[in-house]
C-alpha positions as CSV (number, residue, x, y, z in Angstrom):
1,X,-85.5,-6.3,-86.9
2,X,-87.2,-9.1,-88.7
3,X,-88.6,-8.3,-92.3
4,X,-92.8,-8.1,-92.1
5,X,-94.4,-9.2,-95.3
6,X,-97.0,-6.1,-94.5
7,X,-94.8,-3.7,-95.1
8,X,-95.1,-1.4,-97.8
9,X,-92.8,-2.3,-101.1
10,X,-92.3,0.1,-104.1
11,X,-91.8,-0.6,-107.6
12,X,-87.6,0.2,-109.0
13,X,-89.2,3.0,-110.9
14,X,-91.5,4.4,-108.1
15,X,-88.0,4.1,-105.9
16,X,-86.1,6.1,-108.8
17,X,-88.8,8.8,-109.0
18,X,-88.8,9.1,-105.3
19,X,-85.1,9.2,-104.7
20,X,-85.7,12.3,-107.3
21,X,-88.0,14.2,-104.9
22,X,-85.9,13.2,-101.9
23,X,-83.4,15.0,-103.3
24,X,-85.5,17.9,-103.4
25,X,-86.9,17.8,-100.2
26,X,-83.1,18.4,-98.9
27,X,-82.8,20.9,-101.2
28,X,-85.9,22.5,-99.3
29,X,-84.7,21.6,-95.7
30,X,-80.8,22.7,-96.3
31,X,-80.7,25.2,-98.8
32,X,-81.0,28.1,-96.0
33,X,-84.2,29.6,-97.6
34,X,-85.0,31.7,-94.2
35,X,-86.5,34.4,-96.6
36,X,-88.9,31.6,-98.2
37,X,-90.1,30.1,-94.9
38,X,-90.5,33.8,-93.1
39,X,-93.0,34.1,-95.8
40,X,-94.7,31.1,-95.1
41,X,-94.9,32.1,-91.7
42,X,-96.5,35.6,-91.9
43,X,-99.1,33.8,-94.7
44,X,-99.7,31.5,-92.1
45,X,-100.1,33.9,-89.5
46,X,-102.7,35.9,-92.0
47,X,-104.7,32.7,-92.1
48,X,-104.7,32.2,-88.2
49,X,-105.6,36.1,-87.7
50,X,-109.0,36.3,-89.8
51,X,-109.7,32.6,-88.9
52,X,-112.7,31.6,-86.0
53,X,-111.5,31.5,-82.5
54,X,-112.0,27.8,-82.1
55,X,-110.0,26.9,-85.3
56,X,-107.2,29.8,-84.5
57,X,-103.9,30.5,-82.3
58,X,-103.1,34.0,-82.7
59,X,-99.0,34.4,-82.7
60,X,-96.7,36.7,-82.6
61,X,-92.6,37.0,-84.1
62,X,-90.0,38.1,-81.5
63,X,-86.2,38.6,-82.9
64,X,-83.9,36.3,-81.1
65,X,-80.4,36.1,-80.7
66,X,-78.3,32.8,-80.1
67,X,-75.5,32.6,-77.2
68,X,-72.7,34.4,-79.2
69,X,-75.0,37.4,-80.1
70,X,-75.9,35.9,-83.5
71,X,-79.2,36.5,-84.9
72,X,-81.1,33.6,-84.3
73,X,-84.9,32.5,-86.3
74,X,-87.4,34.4,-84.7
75,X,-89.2,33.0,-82.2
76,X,-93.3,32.1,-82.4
77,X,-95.2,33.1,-79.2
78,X,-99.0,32.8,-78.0
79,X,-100.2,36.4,-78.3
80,X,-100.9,37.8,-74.8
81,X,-99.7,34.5,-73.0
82,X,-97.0,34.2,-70.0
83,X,-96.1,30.9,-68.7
84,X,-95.4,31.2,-64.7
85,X,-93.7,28.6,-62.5
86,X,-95.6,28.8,-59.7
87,X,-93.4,27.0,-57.5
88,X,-96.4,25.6,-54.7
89,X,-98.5,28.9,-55.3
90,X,-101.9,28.7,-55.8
91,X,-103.3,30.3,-59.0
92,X,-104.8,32.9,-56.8
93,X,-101.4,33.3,-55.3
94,X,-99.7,34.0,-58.9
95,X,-102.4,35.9,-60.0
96,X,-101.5,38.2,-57.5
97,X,-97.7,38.7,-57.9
98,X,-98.5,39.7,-61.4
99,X,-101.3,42.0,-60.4
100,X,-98.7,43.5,-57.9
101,X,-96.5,44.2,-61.6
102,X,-99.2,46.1,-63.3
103,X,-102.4,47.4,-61.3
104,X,-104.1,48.1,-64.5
105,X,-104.2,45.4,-66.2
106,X,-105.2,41.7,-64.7
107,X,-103.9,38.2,-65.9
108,X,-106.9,35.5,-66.1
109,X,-105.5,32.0,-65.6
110,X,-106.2,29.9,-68.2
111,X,-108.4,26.8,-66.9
112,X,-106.0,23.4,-66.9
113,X,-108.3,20.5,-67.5
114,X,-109.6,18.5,-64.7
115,X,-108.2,15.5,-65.6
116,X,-104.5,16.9,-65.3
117,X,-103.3,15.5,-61.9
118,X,-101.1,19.2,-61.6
119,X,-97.9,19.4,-59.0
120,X,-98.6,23.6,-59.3
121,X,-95.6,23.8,-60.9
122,X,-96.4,26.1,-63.9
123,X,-99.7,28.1,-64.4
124,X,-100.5,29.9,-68.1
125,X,-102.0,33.5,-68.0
126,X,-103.6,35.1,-70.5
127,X,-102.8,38.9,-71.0
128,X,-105.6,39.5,-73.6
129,X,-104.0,42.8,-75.6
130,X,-100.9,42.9,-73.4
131,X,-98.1,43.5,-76.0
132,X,-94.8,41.2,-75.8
133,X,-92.5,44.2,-74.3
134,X,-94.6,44.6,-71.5
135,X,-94.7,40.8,-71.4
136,X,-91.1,40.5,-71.0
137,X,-90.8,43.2,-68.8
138,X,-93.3,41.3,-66.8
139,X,-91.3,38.3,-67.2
140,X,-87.7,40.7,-66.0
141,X,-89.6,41.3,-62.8
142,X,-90.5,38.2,-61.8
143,X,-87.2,36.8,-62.1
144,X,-86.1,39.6,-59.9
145,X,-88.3,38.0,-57.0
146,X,-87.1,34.8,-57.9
147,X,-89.8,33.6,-60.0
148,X,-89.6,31.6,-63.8
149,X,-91.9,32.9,-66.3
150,X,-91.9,32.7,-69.8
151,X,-93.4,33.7,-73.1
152,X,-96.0,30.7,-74.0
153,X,-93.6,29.3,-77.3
154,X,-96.1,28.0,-80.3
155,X,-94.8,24.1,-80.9
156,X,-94.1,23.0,-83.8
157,X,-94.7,25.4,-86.2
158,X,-91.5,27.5,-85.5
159,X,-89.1,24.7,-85.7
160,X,-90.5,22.1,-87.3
161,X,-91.7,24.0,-90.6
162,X,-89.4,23.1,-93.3
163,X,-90.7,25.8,-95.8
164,X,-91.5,23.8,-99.3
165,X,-90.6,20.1,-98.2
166,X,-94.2,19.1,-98.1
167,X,-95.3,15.2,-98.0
168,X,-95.0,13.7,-101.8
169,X,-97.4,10.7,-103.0
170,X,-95.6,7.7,-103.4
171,X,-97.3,4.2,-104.7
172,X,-96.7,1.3,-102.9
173,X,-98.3,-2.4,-102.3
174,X,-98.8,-3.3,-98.6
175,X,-100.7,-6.1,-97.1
176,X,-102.8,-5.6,-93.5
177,X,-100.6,-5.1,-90.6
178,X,-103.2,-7.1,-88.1
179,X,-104.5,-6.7,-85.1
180,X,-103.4,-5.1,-81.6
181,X,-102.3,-8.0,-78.9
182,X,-105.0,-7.3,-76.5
183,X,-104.0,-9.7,-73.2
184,X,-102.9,-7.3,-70.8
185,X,-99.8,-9.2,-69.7
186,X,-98.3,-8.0,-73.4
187,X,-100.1,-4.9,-74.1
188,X,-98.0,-2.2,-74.8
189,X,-98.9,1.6,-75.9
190,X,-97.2,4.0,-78.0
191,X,-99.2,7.4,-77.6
192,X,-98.7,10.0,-80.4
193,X,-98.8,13.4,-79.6
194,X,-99.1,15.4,-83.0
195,X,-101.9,16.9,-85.2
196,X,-104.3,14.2,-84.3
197,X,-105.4,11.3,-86.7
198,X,-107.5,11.3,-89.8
199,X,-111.0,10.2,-89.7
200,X,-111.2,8.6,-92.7
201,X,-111.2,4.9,-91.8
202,X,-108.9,3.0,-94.5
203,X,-110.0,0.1,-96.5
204,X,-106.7,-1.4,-96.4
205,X,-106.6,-2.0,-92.8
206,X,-103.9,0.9,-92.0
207,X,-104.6,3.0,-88.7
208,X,-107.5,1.2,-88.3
209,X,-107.1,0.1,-84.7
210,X,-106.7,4.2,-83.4
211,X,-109.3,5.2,-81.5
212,X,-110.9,8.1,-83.5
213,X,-112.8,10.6,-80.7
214,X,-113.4,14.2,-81.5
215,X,-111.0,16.1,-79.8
216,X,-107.9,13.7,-81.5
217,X,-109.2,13.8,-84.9
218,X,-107.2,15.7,-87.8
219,X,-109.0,19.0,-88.6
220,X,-107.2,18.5,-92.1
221,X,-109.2,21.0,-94.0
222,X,-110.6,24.1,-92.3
223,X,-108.7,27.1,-93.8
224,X,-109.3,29.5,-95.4
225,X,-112.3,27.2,-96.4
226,X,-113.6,24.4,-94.5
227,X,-114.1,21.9,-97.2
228,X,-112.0,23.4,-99.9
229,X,-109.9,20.3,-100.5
230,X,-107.0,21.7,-99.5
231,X,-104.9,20.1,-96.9
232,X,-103.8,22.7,-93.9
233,X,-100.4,23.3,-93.1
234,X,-99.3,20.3,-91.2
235,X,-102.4,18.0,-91.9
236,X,-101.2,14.4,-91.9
237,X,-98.5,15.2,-89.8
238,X,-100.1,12.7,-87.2
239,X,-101.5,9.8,-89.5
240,X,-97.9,9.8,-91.0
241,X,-96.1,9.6,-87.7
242,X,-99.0,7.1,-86.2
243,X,-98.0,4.8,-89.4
244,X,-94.0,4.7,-89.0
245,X,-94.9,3.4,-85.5
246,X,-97.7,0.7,-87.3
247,X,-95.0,-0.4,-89.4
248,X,-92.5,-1.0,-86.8
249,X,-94.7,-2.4,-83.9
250,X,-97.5,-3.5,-85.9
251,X,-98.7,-5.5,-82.3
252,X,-99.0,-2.6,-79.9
253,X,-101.7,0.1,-79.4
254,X,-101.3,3.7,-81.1
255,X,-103.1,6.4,-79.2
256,X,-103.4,9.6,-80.7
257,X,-103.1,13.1,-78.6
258,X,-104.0,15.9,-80.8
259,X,-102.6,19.4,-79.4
260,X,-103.3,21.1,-82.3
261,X,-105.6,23.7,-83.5
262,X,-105.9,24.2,-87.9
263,X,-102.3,24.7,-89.6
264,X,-101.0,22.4,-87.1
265,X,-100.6,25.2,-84.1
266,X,-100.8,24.7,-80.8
267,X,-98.7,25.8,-77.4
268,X,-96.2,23.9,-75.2
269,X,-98.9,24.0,-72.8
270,X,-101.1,22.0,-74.9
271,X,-97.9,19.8,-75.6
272,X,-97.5,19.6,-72.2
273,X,-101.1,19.0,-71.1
274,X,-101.0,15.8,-73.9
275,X,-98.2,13.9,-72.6
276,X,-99.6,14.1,-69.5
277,X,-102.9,12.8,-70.5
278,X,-101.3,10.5,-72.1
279,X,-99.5,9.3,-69.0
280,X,-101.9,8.9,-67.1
281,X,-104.7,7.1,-69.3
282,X,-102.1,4.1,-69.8
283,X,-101.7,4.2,-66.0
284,X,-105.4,4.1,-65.4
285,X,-105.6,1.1,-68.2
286,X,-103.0,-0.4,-66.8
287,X,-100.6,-0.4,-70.0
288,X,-96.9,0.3,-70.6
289,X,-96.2,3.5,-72.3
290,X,-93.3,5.0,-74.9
291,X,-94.7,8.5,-75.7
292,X,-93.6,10.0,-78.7
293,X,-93.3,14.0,-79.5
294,X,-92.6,14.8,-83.0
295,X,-92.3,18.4,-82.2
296,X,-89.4,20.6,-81.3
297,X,-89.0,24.6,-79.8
298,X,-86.0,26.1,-78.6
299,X,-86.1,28.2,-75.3
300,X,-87.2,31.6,-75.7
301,X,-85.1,34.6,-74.8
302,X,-83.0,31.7,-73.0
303,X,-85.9,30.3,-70.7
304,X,-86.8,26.8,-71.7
305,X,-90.4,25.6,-71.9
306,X,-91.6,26.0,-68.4
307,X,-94.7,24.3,-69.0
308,X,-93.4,21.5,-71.1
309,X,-90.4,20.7,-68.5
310,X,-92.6,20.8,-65.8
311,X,-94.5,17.9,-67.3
312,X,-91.6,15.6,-68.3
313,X,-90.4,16.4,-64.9
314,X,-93.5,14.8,-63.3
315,X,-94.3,12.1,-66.0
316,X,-90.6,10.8,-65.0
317,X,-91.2,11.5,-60.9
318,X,-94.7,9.4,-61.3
319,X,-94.4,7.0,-63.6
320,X,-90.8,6.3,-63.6
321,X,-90.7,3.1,-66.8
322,X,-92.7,5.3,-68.8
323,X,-89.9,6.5,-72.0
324,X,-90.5,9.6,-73.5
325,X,-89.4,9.8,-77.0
326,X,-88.9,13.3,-78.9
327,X,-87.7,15.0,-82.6
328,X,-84.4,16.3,-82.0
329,X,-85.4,19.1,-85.1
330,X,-84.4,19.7,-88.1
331,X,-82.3,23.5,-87.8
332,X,-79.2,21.8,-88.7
333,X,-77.1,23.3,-85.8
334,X,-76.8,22.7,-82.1
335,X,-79.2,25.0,-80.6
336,X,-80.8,22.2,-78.1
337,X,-84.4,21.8,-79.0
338,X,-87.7,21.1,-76.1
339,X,-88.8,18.4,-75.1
340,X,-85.5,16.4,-76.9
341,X,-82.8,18.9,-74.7
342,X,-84.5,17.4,-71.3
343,X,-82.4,15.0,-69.6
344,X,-86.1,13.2,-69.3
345,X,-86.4,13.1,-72.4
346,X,-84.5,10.6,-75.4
347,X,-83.6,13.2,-78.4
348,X,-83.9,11.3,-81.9
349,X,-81.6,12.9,-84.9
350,X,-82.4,12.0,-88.6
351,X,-79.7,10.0,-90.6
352,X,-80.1,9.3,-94.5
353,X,-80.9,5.7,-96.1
354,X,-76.9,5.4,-96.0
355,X,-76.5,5.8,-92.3
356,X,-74.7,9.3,-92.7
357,X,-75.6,12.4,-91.0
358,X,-79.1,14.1,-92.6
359,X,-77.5,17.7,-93.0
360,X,-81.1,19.3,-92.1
361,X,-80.9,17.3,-88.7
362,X,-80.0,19.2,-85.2
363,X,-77.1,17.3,-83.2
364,X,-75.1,17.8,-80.3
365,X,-75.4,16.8,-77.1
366,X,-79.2,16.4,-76.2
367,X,-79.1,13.6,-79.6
368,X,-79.3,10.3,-77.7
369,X,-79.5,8.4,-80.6
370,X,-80.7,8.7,-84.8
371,X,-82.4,6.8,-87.3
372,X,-83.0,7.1,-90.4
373,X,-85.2,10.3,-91.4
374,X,-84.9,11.2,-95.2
375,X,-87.6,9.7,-97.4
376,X,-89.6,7.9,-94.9
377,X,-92.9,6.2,-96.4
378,X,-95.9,6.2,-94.2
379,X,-99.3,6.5,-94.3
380,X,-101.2,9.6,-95.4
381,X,-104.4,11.4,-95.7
382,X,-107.1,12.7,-98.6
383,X,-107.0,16.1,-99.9
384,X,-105.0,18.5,-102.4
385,X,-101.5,19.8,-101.8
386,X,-99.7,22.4,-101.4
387,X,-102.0,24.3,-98.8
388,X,-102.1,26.9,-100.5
389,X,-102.2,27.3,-104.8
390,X,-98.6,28.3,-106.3
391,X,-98.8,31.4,-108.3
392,X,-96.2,31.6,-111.5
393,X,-94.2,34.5,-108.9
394,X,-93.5,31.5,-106.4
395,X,-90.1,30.4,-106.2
396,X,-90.2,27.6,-105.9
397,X,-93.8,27.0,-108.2
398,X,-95.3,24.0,-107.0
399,X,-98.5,22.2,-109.1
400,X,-101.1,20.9,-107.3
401,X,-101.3,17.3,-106.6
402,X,-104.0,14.9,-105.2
403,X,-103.5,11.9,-102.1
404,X,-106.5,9.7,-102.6
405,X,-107.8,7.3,-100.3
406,X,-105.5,4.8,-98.7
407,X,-103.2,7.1,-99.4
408,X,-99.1,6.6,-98.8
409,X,-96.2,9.4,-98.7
410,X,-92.7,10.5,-98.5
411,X,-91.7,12.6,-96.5
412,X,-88.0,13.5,-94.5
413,X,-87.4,14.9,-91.1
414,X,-86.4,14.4,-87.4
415,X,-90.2,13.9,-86.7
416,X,-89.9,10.7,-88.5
417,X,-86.9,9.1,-87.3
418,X,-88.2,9.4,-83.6
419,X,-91.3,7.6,-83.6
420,X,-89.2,4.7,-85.3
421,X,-87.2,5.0,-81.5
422,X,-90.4,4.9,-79.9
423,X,-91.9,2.3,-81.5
424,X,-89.0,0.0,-81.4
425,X,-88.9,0.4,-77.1
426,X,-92.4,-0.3,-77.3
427,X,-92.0,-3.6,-80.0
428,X,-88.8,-4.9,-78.0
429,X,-91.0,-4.0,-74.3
430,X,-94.0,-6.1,-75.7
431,X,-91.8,-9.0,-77.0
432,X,-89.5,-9.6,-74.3
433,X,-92.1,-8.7,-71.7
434,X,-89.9,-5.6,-69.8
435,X,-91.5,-2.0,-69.0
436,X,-90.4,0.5,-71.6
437,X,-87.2,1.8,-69.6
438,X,-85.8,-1.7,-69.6
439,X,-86.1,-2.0,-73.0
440,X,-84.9,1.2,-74.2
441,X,-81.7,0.2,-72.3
442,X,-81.7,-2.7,-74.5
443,X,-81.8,-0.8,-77.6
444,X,-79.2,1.4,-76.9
445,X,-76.7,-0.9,-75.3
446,X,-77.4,-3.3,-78.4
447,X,-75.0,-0.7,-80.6
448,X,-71.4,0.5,-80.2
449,X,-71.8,2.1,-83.2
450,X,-71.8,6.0,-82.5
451,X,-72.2,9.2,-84.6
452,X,-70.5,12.3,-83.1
453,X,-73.4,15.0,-82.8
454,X,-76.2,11.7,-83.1
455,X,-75.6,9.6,-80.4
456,X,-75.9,5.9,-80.9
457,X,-76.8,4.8,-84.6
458,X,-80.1,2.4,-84.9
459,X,-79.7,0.2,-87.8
460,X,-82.4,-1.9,-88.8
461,X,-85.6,-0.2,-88.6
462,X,-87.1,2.1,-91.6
463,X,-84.6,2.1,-94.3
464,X,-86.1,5.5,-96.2
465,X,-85.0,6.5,-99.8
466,X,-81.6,7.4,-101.1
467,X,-81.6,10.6,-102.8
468,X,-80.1,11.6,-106.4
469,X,-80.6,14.3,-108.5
470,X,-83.0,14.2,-111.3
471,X,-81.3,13.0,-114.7
């Protein structure tokens, strides 16, 4: 990759203090806190549960065990939510299998928007107080007739919260990155789905280009208080993701698809609903397409995302050069993680700044390829961190600190090293004038290099921050 005089450059010191806080984001991400991060959770949960409807998704915890009878994390469902593959029914159809289950109690389809060109492959219902026994017992007897249905998993929240390893503010100097290439023989799109984007509008040209409309905007700041100053859990998720891809294919369009709700919450039937907007908006503008998913759930009680696969499924049946990009998570284990773990799909591991396995990354099989993913610098977003004040009790305390405008972070993860993947397809697509499919062959095939467990190592792109223990 050629060097770009835009990119952000920090100062030896600012590089030294941040190679301090890498190292303890990977103390946050590998240290096995599962006690910290369950409490994160239920405070989380808390928040959503006295929040207004419109800025809420209710969840529930359900104990899960791996394979080998191991006690896997708990998985986070939609409360009251069954995902059904309807396999050619009508919803009318499927509405009344499940009526045939229970008599007293009737699901209510939930309404897919209109723009969705659907195959009736997977329908969501919406149990209102059904409880998640009678749920799965639901789900039990459907299978029995032959039918998939699943507990509607919450996406990302459950696999991609890292407990304390929040964004940090870095300083950097950066000049303007320009301007989209807007002749349509070289335009190219990279659509994010994530938390949305912020709607601040930069003065330093950064994410300027992004369309901002209201349902992709960042909510950033809505709990417990709108307007409190504090950031959500997961705000900026979206701006930073949006900028890795600015800084690697500063030329190409970045379309944001928000699927989140406040705290960063949503379903993998919103996931699914956004890469299929997504899809099919660059098909009506007549514009290649690398989709990137920073997100990541496992299958629940063994059932992959119904919802979510049926959409790859049909994003790769209708627009076949369209490459879909996702997060490979950051468990540290082999437990395949959705979208990444469909064969539709290119799974992105995180590597450090020295090219070695990040020990907080998931690998195995379903990694295509990895890039580097510990102390990323992107863009950020205004507002106060942590979500939430630290009391002197909190282990780990954290102070309060302020990202002001034009504001930069650093930040690690497998949500980070994938949009790098995505936006290189889309830089090498644009330049050498191939659709997205083509040019993801080209990137792969252009290294032997290989990491067992990370699939092919891309050199070259975001080079992150090595991390050392504070002196």
């Amino acid at each position: 990759m050629s060097v770009h005089t835009f990119l952000p450059t920090r100062s030896e010191s600012q590089v030294k203090a941040d190679g301090e806080a890498v190292h303890r984001q990977l103390t946050a991400l590998t240290r096995g806190q599962r006690e910290r991060i369950d409490a994160i959770i239920d405070k989380i949960r808390r928040r959503q549960d006295s929040a207004p409807q419109g800025y809420a998704v209710r969840f529930d915890r359900l104990a899960q065990k791996r394979t080998d009878g191991s006690d896997a994390a708990d998985a986070l469902v939609a409360r009251g939510q069954l995902v059904v593959s309807a396999g050619g029914r009508s919803r009318d159809d499927a509405r009344n299998v499940l009526r045939r289950l229970d008599p007293t109690y009737d699901y209510a389809p939930i309404r897919t928007p209109d723009w969705i060109v659907r195959d009736a492959d997977s329908i969501v219902f919406t149990a209102g107080g059904r409880a998640a026994p009678n749920l799965r017992a639901d789900i039990a007897a459907l299978k029995e007739q032959g039918i998939t249905a699943a507990l509607n998993p919450i996406v990302p929240l459950g696999h991609t919260i890292k407990g304390d390893d929040l964004p940090l503010r870095t300083e950097v100097t950066a000049g303007s990155p320009g301007t989209p290439l807007t002749d349509p023989a070289q335009r190219v799109r990279v659509a994010v789905v994530d938390t949305g984007i912020t709607p601040e509008l930069r003065t330093d040209q950064w994410l300027w280009p992004i369309p901002r409309l209201l349902e992709n905007v960042d909510l950033l700041d809505v709990l417990p208080t709108p307007g409190d100053g504090r950031l959500d859990w997961f705000s900026g998720h979206g701006s930073f993701v949006s900028g890795v891809v600015q800084q690697i294919a500063p030329q190409c369009e970045i379309r944001v698809y928000r699927f989140t709700t406040s705290d960063g919450l949503g379903t993998e039937k919103d996931v699914a609903e956004a890469m299929l907007r997504a899809a099919q908006e660059a098909a009506a503008d007549g514009v290649r397409l690398v989709i990137n998913a920073s997100v990541g759930v496992p299958a629940v009680d063994g059932i992959a995302p119904v919802a979510l696969g049926s959409a790859v499924r049909q994003i790769k049946r209708d627009y076949p050069n369209v490459v879909m990009v996702a997060a490979a998570g950051n468990n540290g284990d082999t437990e395949p993680m959705y979208p990444a773990a469909f064969p539709e799909v290119i799974g992105v591991g995180a590597l450090t700044a020295e090219y070695d396995a990040a020990p907080f990354s998931s690998r195995g099989d379903d990694v295509d390829c990895s890039a580097v993913g510990v102390g990323i610098v992107s863009t950020f977003v205004e507002g106060v961190m942590p979500p939430e004040p630290s009391t002197p009790q909190d282990d780990p305390f954290i102070a309060d600190y302020t990202f002001g405008k034009n504001a930069w972070a650093l930040w690690s993860g497998t949500s980070f090293s994938a949009p790098q993947i995505a936006a290189q397809v889309a830089r090498l697509s644009q330049q050498e004038n191939r659709e997205p499919a083509d040019a993801l062959k080209v990137l792969l095939d252009g290294t032997s290099e290989q990491l067992a467990g990370f699939g092919k190592v891309i050199r070259g792109l975001l080079a992150g921050t090595p991390a050392f223990p504070p002196a």
